[in-house]
C-alpha positions in Angstrom: -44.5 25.8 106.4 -46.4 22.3 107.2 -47.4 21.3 103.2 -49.4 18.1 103.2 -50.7 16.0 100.2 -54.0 14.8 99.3 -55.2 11.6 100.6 -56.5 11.3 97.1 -53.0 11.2 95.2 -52.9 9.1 92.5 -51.2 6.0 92.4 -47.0 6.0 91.9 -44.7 8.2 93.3 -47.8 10.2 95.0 -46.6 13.3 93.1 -49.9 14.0 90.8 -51.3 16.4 93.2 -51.6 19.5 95.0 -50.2 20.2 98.5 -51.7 22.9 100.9 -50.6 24.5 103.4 -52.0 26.7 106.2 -51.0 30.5 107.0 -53.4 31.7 109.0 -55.7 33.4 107.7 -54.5 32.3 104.1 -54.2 29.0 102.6 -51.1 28.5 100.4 -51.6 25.9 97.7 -48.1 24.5 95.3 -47.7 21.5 92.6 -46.3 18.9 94.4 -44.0 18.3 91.3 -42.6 21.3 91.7 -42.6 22.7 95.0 -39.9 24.8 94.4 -41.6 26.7 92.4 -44.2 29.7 92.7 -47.4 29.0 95.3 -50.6 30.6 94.8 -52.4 31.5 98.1 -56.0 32.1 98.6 -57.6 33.7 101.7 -59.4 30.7 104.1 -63.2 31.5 103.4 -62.6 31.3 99.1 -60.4 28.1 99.5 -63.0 26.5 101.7 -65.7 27.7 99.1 -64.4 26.3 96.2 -63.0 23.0 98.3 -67.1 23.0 99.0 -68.2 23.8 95.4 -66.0 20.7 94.1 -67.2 18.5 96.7 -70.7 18.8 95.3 -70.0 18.6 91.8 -66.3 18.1 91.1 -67.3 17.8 86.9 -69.5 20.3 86.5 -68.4 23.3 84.6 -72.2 24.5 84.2 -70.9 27.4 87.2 -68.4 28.5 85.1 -68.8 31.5 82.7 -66.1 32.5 80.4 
């Protein structure tokens, strides 16, 4: 698997993000803290959609019901 980091990691180590990587047609996602441990993977079109979603308004929870 090809993970890759955010160009938007924070500053230090560059370890305050997520990685992703691409399975075709999945998208596998770890803590790049801990990328030994589990990875959640979503399929392509819902990973794009939220990627889209938080592009628009990253701080909004107003979408969010709970």
């Amino acid at each position: 698997m090809n993970w890759r980091k955010s160009t938007y990691s924070g500053g230090g180590e560059g370890n305050t993000c997520v990685e992703i990587a691409e399975l075709h047609p999945r998208i596998a996602v770890r803590d790049s803290k801990a990328p030994a441990r589990a990875t959640l993977s979503f399929p392509t079109p819902a990973f794009t959609a939220l990627i889209d979603h938080l592009k628009e308004d990253p701080w909004s929870d107003a979408h969010i019901s709970g």
